[in-house]
C-alpha positions as CSV (number, residue, x, y, z in Angstrom):
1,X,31.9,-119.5,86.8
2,X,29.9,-118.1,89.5
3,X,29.4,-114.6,88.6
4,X,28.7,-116.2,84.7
5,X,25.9,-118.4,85.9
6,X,24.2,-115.7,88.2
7,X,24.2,-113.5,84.7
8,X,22.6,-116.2,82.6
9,X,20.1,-116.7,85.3
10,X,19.6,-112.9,85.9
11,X,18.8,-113.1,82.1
12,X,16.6,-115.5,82.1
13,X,13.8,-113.3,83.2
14,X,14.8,-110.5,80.4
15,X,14.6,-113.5,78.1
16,X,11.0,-114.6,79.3
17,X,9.9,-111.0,79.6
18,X,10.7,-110.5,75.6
19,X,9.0,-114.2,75.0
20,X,6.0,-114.0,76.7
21,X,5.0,-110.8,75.0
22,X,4.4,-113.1,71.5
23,X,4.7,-117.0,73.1
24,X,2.4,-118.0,76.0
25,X,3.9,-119.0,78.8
26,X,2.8,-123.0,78.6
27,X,4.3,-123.4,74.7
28,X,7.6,-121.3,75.7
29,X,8.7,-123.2,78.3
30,X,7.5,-126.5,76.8
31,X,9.8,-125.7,74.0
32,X,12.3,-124.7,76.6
33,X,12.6,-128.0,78.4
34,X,12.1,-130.2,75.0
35,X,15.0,-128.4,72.9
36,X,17.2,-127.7,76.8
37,X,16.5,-131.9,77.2
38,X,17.5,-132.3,73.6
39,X,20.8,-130.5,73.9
40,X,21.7,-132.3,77.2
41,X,20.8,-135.4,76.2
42,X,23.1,-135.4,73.4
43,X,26.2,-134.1,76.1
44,X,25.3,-137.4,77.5
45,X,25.5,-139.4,74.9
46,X,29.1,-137.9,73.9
47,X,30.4,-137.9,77.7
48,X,28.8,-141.1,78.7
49,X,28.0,-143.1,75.2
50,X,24.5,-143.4,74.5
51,X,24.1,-146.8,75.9
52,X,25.4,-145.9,79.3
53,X,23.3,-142.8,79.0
54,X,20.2,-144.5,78.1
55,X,21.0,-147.0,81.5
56,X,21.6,-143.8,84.1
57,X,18.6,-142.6,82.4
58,X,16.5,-145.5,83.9
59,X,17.8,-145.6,86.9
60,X,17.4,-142.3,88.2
61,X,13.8,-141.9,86.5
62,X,12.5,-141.5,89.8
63,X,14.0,-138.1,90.9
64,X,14.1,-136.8,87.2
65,X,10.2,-137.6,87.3
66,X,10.1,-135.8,90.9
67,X,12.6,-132.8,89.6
68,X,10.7,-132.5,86.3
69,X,7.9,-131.6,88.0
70,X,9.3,-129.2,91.5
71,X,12.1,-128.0,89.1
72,X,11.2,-127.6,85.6
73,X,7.5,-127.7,84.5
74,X,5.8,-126.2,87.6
75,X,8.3,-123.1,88.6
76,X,8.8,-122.7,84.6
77,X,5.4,-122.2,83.7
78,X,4.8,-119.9,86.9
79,X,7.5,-118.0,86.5
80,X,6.0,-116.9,82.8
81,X,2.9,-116.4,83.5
82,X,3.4,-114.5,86.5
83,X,5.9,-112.4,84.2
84,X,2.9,-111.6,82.0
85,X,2.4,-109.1,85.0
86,X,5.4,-108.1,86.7
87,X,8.8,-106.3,85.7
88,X,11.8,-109.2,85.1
89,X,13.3,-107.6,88.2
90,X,10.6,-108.0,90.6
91,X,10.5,-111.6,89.5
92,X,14.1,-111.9,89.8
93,X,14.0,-110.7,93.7
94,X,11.1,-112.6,94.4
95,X,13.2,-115.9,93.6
96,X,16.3,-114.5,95.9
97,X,13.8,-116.0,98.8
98,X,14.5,-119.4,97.8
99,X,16.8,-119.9,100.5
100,X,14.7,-118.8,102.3
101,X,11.5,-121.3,101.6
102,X,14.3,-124.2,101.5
103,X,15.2,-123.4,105.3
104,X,11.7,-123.7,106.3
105,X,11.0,-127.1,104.8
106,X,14.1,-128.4,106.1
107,X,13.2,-127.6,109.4
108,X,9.6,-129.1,109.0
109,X,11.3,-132.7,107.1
110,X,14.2,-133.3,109.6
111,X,13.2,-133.4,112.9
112,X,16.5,-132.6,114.4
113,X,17.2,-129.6,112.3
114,X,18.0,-126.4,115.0
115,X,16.3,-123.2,115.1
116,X,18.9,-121.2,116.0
117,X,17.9,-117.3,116.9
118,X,20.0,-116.3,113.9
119,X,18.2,-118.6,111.8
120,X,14.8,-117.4,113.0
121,X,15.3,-113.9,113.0
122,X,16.8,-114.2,109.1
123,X,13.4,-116.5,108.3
124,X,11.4,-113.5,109.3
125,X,13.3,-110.9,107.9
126,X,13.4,-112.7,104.5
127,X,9.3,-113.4,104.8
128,X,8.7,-109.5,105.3
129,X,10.7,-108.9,102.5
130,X,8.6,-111.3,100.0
131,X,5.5,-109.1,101.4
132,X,6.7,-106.2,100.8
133,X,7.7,-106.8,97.4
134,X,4.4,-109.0,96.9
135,X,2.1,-106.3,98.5
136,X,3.0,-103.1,98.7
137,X,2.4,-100.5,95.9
138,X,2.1,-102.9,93.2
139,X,2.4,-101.3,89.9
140,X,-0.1,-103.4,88.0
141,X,-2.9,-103.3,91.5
142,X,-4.5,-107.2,91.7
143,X,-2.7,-108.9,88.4
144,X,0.7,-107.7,89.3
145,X,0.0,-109.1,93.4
146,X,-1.1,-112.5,91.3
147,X,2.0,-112.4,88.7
148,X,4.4,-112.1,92.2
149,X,2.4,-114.8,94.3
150,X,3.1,-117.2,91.3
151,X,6.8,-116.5,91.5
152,X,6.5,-117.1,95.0
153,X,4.8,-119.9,94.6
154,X,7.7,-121.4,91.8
155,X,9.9,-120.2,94.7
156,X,8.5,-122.8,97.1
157,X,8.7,-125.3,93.9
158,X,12.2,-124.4,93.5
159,X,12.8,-124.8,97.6
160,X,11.1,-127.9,97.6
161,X,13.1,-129.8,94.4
162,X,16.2,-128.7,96.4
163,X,15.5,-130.8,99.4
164,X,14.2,-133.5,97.6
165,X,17.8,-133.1,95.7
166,X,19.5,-133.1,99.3
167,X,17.5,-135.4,101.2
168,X,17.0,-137.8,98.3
169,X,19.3,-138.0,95.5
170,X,22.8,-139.4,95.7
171,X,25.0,-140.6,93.6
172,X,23.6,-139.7,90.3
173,X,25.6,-137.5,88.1
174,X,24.2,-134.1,88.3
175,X,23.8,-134.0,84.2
176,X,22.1,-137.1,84.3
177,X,19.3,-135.4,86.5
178,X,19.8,-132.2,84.2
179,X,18.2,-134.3,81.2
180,X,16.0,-136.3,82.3
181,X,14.5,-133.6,84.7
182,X,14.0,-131.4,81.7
183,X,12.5,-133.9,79.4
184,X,10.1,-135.0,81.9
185,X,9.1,-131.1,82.8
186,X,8.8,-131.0,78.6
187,X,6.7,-133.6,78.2
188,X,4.4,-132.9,81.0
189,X,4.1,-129.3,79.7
190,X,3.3,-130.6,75.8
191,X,-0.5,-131.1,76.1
192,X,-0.7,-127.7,78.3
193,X,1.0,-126.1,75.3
194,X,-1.3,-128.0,72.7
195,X,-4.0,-125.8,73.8
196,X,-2.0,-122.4,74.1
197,X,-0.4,-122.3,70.7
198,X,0.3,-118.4,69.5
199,X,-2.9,-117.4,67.4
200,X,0.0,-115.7,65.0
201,X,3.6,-116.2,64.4
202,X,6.0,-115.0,67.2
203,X,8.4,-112.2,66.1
204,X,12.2,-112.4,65.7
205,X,12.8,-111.3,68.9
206,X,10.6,-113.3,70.5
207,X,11.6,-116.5,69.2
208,X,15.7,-115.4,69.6
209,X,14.8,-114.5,73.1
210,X,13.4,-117.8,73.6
211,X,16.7,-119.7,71.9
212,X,18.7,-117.4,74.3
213,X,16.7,-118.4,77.3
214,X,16.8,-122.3,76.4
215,X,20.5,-122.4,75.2
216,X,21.9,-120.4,77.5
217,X,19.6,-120.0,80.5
218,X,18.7,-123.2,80.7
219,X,21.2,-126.0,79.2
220,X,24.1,-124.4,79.4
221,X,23.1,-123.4,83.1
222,X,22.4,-126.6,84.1
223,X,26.2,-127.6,82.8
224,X,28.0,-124.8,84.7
225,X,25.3,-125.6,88.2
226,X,26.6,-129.2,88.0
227,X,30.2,-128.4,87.4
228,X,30.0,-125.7,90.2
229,X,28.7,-128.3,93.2
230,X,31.3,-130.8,91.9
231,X,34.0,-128.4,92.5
232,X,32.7,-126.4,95.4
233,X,30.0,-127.8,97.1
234,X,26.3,-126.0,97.7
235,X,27.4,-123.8,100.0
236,X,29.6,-121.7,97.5
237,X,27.0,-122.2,94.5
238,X,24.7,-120.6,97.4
239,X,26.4,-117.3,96.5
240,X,24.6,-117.1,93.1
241,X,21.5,-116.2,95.2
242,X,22.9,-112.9,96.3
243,X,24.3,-112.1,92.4
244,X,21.5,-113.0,90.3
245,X,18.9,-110.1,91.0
246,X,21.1,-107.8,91.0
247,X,22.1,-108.7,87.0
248,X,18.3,-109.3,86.8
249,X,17.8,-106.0,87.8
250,X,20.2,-104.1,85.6
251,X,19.0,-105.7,82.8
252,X,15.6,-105.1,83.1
253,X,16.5,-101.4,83.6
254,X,18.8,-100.9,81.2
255,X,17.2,-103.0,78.0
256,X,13.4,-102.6,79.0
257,X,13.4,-99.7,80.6
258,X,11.4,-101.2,84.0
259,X,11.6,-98.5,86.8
260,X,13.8,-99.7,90.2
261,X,11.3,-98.4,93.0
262,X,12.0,-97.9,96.6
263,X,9.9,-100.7,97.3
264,X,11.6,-103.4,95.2
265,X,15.2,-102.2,96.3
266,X,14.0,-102.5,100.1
267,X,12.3,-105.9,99.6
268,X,15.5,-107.0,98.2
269,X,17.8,-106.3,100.4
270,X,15.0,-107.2,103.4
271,X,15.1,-111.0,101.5
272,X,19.2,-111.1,101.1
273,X,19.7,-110.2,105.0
274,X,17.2,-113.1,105.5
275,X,19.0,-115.1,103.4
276,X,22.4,-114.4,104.8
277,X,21.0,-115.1,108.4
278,X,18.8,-118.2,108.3
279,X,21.5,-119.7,105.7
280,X,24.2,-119.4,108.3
281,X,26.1,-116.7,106.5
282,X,26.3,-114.1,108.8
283,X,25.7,-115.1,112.7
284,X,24.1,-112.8,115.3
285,X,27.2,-111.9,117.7
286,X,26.8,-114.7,121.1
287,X,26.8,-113.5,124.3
288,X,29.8,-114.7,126.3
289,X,28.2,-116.6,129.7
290,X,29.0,-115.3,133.2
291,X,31.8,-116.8,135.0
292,X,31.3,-117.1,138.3
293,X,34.4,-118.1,140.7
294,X,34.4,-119.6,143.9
């Protein structure tokens, strides 16, 4: 289940890549949310019955209104825009440093949180590897260093909807928060995409890529996410961080053709030692104190 969801979410940036070429980015992902809410919705409905649905529904509209907006709309739309200007593989490596971002505000929200060395050093590792990949030979000069700030950016979104899910939401079944999260992200993205309707009709492979990415990226994901922390907690589901570029990667390399440059591959690994250190993965060996003996 693990390696499956790090493949549909390393294909969601092929997916976007294809879309955003005919669909811009604030109608494709408002029809990603919409027809992803739709789908879930109606798993609700047959899991739950629609009147008990409709009643979880409205009492967890708080944190689907708060996760509609850090973990749907806002990273969504950033994500493919930024895409407009960057390989699907850079993307993907950018969002490895989620982790990352999600360590820092944790340390900032609870004041007891500890700052071990390990923990610190991995922060900083992880922060110079989102520079390098942000700054450092870009292939598109200023629009490609905007396209990767905005998945930076969608990272911190992403980082900050995750501690809002562990500080503030308990209790509520994790496909509840699936579809109403993604229905609020849709229809907050709805006007946006009013005014950003394709001047033509997007090709096959646009609009398949788009199905792919809202079926399968997106609902389906949010299904096997849910069923994954039910069975074995974050910190397992934390591996999927340390899978998904690398499927995001090969993709884009083998079906688009993007080029993996030095610079990417060493920003990647840079942000997945991070990871592994400030996520408490790998510890720094301790010292052993000095006994002294009378």
């Amino acid at each position: 289940m693990l390696l499956f969801l790090a493949a549909l979410w390393g294909a969601s940036y092929l997916f976007i890549k294809v879309a955003v070429e005919d669909i811009p980015p604030a109608p494709m992902m408002a029809v990603r949310t919409l027809l992803a809410a739709a789908v879930l919705l109606g798993y609700l409905a047959w899991r739950l019955g629609s009147t008990r649905a409709v009643a979880d529904l409205r009492v967890a509209w708080r944190h689907c209104a708060v996760l509609g907006v850090l973990n749907a709309a806002l990273p969504f739309w950033l994500i493919a825009w930024g895409e407009q200007h960057i390989d699907s593989g850079l993307a993907a490596v950018v969002q490895a440093s989620v982790p990352i971002f999600n360590a820092l505000i944790l340390l900032r929200v609870i004041p007891h949180e500890r700052l071990s060395t390990s923990r610190a050093l991995g922060l900083a590792i992880g922060l110079v590897g989102v520079a390098v990949v942000t700054g450092i030979h870009p292939g598109g000069g200023w629009w490609a260093i905007a396209g990767t700030l905005a998945i930076v950016v969608s990272s911190l979104s992403y980082a900050s909807a995750g501690v809002y899910g562990q500080l503030a939401v308990s209790g509520t079944a994790g496909p509840v928060l699936a579809a109403g999260s993604m229905l609020v992200g849709g229809l907050i993205l709805l006007p946006f995409a009013l005014f950003q309707l394709p001047a033509s009709a997007p090709d096959v492979e646009a609009i398949a890529s788009l199905l792919a990415l809202t079926l399968l990226g997106t609902a389906l994901a949010q299904l096997i996410l849910y069923r994954l922390l039910a069975l074995h907690g974050s910190a397992r589901l934390s591996l999927v961080t340390y899978l998904m570029p690398g499927f995001a990667l090969a993709y884009g390399a083998l079906i688009l053709d993007e080029k993996l440059t030095f610079w990417t591959l060493g920003g990647l690994a840079l942000i997945l030692a991070g990871v592994a250190l400030a996520s408490g993965a790998v510890r720094l060996p301790q010292r052993e104190a000095a006994v002294v003996r009378p």
